[in-house]
MMTF fields as JSON, N, C-alpha, C and O atoms, coordinates in Angstrom:
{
  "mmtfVersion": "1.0.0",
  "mmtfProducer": "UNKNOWN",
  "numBonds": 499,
  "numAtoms": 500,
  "numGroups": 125,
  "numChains": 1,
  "numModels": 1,
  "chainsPerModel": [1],
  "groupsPerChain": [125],
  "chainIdList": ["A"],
  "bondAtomList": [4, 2, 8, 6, 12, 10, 16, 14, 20, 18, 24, 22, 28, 26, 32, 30, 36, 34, 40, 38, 44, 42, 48, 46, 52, 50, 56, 54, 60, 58, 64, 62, 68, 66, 72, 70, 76, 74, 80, 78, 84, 82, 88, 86, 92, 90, 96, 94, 100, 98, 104, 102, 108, 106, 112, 110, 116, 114, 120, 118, 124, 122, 128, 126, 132, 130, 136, 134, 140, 138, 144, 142, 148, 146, 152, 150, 156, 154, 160, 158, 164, 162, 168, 166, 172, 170, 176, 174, 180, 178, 184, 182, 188, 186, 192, 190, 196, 194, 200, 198, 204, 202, 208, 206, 212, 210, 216, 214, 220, 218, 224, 222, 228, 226, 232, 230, 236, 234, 240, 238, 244, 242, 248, 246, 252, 250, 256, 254, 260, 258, 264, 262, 268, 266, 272, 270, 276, 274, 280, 278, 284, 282, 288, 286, 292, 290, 296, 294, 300, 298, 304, 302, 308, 306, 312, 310, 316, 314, 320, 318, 324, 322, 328, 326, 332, 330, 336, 334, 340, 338, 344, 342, 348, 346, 352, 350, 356, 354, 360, 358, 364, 362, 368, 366, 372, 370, 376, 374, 380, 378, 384, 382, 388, 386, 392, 390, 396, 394, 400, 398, 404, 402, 408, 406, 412, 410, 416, 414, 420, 418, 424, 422, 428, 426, 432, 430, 436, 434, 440, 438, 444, 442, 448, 446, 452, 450, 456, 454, 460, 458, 464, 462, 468, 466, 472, 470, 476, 474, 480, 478, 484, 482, 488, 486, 492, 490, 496, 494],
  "bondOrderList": [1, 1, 1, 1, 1, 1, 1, 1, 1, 1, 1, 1, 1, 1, 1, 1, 1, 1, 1, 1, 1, 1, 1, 1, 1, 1, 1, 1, 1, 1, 1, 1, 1, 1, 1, 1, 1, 1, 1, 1, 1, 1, 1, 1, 1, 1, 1, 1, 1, 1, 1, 1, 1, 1, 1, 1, 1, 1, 1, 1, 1, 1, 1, 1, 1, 1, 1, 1, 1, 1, 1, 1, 1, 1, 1, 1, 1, 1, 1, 1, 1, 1, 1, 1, 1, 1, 1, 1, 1, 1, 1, 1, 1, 1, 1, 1, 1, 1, 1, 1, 1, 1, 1, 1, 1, 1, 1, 1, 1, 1, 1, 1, 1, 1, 1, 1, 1, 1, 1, 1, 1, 1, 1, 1],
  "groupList": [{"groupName": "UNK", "atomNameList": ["N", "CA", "C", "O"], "elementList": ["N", "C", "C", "O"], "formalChargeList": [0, 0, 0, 0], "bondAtomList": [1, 0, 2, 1, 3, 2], "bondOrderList": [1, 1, 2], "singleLetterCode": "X", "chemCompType": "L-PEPTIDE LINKING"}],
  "groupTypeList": [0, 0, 0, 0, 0, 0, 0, 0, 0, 0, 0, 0, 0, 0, 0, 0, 0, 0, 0, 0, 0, 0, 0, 0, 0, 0, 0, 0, 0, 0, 0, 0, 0, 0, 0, 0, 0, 0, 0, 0, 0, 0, 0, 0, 0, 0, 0, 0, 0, 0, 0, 0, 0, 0, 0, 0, 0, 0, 0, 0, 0, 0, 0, 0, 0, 0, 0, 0, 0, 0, 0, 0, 0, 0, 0, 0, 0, 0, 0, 0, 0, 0, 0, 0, 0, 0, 0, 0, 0, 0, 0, 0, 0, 0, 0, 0, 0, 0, 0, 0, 0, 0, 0, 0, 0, 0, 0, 0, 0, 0, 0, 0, 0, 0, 0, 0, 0, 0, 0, 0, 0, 0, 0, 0, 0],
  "groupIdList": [1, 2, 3, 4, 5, 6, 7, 8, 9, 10, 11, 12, 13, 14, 15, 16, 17, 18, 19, 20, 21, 22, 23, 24, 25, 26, 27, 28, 29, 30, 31, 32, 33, 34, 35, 36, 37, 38, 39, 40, 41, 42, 43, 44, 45, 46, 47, 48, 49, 50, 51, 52, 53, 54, 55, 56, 57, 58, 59, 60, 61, 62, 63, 64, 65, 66, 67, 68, 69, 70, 71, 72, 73, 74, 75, 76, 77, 78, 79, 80, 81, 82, 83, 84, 85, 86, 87, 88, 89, 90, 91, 92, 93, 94, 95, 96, 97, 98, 99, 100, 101, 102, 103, 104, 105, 106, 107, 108, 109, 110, 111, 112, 113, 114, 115, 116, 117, 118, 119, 120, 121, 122, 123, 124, 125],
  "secStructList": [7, 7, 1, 1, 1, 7, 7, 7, 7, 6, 6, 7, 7, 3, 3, 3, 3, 3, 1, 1, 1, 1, 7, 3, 3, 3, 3, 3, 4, 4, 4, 7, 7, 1, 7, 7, 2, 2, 2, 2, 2, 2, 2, 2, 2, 1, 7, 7, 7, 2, 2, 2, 2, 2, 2, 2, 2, 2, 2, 2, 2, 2, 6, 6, 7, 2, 2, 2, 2, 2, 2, 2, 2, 2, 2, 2, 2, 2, 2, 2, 1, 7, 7, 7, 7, 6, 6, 1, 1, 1, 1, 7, 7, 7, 7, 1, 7, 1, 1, 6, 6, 6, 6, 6, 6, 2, 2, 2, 2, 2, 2, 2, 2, 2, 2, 2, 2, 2, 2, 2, 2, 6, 1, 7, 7],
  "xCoordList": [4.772, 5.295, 4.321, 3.118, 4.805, 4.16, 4.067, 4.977, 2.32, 1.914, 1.745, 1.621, 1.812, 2.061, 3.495, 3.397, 4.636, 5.507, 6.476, 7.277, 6.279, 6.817, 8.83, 9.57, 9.004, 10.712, 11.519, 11.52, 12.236, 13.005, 13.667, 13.76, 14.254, 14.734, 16.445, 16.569, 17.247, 18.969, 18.751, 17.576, 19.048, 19.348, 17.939, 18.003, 16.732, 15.695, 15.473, 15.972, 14.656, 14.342, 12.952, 12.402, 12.346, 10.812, 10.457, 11.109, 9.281, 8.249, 7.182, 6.422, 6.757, 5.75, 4.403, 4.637, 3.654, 2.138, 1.223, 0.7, 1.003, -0.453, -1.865, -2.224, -2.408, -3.586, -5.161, -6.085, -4.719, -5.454, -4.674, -3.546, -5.305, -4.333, -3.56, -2.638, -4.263, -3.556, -3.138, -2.493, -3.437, -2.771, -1.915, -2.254, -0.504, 1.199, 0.914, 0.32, 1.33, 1.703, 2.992, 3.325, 4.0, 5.223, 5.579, 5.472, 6.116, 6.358, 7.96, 8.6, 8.241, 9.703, 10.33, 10.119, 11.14, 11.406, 12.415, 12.917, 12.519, 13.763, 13.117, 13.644, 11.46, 10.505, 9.956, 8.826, 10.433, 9.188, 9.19, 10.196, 7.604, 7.455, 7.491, 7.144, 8.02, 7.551, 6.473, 6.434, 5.473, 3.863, 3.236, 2.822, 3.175, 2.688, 1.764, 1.289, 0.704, -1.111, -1.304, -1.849, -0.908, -1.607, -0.667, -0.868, 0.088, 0.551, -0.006, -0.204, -0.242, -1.198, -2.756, -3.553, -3.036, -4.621, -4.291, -5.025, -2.955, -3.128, -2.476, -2.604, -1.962, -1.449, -2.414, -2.325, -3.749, -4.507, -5.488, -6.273, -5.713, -6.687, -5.761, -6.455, -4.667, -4.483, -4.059, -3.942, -3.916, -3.471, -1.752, -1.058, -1.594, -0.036, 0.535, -0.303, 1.862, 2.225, 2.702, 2.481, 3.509, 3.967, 5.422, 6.159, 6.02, 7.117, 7.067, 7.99, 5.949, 5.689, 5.766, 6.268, 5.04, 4.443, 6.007, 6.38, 6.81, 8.331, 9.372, 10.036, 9.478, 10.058, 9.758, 10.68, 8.517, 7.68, 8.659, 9.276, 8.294, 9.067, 10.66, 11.348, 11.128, 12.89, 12.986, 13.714, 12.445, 12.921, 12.732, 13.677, 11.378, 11.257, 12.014, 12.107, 12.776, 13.798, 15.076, 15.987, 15.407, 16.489, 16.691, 17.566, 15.518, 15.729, 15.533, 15.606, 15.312, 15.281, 14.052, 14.156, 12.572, 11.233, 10.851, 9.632, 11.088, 10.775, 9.475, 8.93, 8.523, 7.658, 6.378, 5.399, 6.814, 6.29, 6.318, 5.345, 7.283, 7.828, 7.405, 7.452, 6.913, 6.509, 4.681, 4.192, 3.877, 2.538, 2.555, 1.572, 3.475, 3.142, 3.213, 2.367, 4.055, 4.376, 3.041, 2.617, 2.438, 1.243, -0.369, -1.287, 0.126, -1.039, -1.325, -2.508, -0.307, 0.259, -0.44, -1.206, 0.355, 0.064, -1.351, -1.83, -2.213, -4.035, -4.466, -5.249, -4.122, -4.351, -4.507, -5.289, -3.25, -2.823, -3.07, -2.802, -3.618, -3.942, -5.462, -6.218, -5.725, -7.293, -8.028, -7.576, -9.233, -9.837, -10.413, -10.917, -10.094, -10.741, -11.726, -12.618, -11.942, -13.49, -13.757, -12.834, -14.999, -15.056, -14.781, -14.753, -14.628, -13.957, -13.226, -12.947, -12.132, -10.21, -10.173, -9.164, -10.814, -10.205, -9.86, -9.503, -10.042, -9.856, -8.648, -8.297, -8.209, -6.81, -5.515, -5.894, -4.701, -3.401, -3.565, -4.448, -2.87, -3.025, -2.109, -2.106, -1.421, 0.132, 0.226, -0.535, 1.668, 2.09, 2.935, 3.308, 3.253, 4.499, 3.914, 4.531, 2.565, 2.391, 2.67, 2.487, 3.203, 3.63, 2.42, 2.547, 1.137, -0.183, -0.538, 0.037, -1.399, -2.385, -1.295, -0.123, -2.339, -1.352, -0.569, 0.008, -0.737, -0.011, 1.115, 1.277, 2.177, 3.56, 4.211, 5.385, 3.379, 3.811, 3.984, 4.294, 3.83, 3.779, 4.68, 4.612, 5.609, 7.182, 8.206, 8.813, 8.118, 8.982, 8.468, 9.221, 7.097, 6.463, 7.063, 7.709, 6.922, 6.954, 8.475, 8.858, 9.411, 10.761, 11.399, 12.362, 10.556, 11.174, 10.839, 11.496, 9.606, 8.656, 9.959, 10.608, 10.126, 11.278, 12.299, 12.805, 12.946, 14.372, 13.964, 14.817, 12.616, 12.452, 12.498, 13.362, 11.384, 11.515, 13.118, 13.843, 13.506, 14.832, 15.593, 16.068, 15.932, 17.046, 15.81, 16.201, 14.965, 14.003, 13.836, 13.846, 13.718, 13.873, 15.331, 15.312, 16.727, 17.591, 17.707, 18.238, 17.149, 17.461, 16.217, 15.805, 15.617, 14.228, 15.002, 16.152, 13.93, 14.48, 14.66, 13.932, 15.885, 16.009, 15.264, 15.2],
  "yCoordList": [-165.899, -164.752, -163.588, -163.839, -162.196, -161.549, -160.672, -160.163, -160.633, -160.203, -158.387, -157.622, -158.227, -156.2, -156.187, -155.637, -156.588, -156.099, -157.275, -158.03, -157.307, -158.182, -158.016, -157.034, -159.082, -158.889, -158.733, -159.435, -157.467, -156.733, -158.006, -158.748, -157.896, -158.882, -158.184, -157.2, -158.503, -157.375, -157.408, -157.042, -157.63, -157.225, -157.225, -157.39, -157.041, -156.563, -154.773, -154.102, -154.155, -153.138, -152.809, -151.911, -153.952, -153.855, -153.795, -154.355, -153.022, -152.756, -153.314, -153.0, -154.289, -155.096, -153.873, -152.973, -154.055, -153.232, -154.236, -154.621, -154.716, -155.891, -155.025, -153.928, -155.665, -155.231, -155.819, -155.226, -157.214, -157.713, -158.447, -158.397, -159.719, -160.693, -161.771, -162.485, -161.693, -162.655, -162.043, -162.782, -160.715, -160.585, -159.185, -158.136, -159.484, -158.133, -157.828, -158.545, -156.47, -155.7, -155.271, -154.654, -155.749, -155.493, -154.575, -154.878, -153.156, -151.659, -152.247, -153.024, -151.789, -151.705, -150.04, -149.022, -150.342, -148.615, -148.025, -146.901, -148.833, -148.443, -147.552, -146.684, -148.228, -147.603, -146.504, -146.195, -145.573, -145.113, -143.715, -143.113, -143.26, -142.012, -140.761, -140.825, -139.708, -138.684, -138.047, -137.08, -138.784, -138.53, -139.755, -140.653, -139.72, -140.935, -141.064, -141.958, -140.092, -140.37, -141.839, -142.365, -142.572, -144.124, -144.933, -146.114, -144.903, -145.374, -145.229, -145.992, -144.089, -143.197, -143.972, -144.036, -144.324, -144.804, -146.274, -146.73, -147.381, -148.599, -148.612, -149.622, -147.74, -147.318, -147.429, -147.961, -146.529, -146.396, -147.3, -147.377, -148.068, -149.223, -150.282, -151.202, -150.495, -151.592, -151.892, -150.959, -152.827, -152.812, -152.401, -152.773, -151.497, -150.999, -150.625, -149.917, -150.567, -150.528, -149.184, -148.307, -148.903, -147.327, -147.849, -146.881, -148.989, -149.573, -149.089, -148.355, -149.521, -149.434, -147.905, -147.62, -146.908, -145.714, -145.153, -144.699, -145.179, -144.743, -144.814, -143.838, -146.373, -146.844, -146.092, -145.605, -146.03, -145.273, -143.885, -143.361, -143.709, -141.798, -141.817, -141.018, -143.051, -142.629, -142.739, -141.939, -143.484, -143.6, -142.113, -141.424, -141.766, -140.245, -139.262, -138.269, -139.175, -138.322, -138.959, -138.295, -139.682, -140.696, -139.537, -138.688, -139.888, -139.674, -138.138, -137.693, -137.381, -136.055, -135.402, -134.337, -136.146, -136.174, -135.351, -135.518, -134.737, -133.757, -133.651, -134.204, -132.875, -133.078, -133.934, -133.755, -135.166, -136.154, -137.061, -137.718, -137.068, -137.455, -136.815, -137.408, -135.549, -135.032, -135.546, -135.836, -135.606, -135.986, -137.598, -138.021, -138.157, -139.462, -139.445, -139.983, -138.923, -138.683, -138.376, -138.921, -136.906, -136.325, -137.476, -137.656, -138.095, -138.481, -139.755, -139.955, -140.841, -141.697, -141.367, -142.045, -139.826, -139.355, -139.403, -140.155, -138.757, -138.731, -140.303, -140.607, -140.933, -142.041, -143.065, -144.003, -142.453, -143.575, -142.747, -143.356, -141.263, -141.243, -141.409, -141.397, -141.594, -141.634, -140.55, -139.478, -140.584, -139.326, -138.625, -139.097, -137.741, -136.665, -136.412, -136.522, -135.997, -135.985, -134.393, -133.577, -134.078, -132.565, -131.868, -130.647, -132.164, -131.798, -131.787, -131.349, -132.134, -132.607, -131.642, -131.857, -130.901, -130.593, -129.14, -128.581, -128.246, -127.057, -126.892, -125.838, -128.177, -128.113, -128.831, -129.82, -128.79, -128.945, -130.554, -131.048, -131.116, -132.471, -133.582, -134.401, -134.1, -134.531, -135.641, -136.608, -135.335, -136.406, -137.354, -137.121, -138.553, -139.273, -140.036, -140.243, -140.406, -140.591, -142.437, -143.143, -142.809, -144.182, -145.309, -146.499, -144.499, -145.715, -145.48, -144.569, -146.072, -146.294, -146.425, -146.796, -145.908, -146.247, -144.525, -144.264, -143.745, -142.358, -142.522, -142.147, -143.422, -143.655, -143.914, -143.594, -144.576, -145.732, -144.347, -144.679, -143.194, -142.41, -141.583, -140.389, -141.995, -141.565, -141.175, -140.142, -142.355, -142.594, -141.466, -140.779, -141.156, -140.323, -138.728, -138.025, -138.321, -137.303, -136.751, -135.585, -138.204, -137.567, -137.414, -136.838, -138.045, -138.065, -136.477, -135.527, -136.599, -134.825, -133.801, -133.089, -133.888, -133.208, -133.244, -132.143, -133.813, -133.979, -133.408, -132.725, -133.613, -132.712, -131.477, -130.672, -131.207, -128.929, -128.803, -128.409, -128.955, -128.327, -127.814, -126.712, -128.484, -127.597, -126.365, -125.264, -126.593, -125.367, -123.818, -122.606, -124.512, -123.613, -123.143, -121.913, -123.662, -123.022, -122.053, -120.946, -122.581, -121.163, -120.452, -120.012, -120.311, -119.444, -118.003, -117.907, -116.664, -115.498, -115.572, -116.289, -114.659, -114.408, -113.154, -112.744],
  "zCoordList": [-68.815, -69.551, -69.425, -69.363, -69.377, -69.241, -70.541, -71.196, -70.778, -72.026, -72.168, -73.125, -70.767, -70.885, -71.641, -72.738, -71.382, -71.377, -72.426, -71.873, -73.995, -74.585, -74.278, -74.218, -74.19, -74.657, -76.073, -77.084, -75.714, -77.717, -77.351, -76.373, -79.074, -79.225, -79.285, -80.014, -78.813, -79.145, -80.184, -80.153, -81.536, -82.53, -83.423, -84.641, -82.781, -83.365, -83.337, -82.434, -84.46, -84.429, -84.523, -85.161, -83.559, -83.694, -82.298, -81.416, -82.082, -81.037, -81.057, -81.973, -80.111, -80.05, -79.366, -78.56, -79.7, -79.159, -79.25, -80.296, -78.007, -77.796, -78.366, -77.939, -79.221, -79.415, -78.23, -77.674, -78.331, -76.916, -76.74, -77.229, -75.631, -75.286, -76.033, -75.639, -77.387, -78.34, -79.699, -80.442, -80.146, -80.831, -80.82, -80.273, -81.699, -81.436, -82.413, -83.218, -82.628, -83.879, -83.596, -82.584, -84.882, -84.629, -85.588, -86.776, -85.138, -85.662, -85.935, -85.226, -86.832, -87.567, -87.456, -88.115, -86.345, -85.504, -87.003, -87.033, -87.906, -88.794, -90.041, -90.737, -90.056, -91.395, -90.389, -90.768, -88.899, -88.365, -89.172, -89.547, -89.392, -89.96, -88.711, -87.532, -89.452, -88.676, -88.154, -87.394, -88.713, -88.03, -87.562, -88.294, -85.74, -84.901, -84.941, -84.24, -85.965, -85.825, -85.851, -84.881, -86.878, -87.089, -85.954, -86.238, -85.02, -84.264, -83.103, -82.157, -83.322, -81.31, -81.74, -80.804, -82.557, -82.891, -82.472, -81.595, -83.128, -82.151, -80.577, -79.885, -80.211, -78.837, -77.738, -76.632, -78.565, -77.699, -77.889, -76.944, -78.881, -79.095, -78.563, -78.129, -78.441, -77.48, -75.866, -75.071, -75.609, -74.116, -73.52, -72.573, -74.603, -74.046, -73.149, -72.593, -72.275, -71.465, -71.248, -72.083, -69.903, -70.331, -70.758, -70.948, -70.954, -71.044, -72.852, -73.206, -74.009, -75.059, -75.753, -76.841, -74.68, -74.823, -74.915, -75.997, -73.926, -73.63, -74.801, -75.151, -75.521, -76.113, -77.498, -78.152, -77.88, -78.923, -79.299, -80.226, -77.804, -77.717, -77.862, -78.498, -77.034, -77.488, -78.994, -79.582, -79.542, -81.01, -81.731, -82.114, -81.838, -82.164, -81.601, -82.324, -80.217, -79.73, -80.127, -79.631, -80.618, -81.176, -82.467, -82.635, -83.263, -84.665, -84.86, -86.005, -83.914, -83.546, -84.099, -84.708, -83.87, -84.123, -82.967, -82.934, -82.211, -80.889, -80.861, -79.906, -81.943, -81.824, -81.588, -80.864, -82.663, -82.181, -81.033, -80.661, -80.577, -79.338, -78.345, -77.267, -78.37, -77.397, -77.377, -76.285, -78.549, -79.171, -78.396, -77.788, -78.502, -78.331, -76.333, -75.618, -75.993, -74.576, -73.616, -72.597, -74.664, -73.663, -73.568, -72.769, -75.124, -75.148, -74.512, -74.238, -74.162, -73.493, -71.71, -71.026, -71.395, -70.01, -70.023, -69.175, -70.812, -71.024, -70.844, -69.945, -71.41, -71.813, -70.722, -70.564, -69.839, -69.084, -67.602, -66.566, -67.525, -65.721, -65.799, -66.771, -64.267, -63.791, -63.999, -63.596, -64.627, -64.889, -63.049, -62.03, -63.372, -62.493, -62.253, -63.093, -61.08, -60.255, -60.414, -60.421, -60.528, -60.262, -59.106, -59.261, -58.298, -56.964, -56.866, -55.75, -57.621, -57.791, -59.14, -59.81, -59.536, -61.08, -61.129, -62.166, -59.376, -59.374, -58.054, -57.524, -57.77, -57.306, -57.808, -58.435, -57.805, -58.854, -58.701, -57.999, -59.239, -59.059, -58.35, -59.268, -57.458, -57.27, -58.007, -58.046, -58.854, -59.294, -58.513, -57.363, -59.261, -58.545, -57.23, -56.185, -57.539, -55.721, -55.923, -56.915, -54.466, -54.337, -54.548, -54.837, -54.296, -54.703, -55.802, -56.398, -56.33, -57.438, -58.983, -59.047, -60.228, -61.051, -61.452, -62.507, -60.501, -60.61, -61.484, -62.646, -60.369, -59.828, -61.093, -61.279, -62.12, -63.317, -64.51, -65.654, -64.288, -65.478, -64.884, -65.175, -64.025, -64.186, -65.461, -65.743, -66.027, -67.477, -68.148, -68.838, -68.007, -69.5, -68.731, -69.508, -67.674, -67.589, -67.445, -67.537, -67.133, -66.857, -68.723, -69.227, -69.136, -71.292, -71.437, -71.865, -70.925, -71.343, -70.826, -71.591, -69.662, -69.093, -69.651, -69.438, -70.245, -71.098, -72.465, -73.031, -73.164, -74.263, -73.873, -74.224, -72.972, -72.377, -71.902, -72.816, -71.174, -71.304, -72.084, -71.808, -73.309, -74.02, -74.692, -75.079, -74.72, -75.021, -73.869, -74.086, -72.862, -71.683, -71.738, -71.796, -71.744, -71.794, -73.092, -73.008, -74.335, -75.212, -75.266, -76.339, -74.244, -74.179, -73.91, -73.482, -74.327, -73.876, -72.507, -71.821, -71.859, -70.19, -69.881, -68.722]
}
């Protein structure tokens, strides 16, 4: 079984977040608050997936938490790319690339994208 990526249960409303290899914290998506601070603190103290990080965010874009959803998204992306070399930090960066763990922060950036849009469409022209 694989311990990155626990299995929901269908008619559960809980999110598993591995803290290490033996012990879950199971979030009850039904009590979630509108402020992800104490959630982004075990997110990032545990070994979460971007499968976890994603799931986190639909619920807050579910429940129409935008903001937070967007908080949990960027910080997920920080969290989860390779830090930068000083020689790499004064040219743009490519995303999406087919090696390393780039590729895997797909999910976060295509959610990010579905939040900016309806913002960009009622932006001034």
């Amino acid at each position: 079984m694989d311990m990155g990526t626990p299995e929901p249960n269908p008619g559960s409303r809980e999110l598993a977040i591995n803290l290490n290899t033996s012990e879950i914290i199971m979030v009850d998506l039904d009590m979630l608050e509108d402020n992800p601070d104490e959630l982004l603190n075990v997110l990032m103290e545990g070994q979460s997936s971007i499968y976890v990080w994603t799931q986190l965010a639909n619920e807050y874009i579910f429940r129409d938490f935008l903001e937070s959803a967007e908080t949990v998204l960027r910080t997920g992306k920080r969290r989860r790319s390779p830090p930068r070399s000083s020689l790499t930090r004064s040219f743009p960066r490519v995303e999406f690339t087919d090696t390393g763990r780039q590729g895997e922060l797909a999910p976060l950036y295509l959610l990010l994208a579905n939040i900016q849009m309806p913002r960009a469409w009622s932006a001034p022209k």
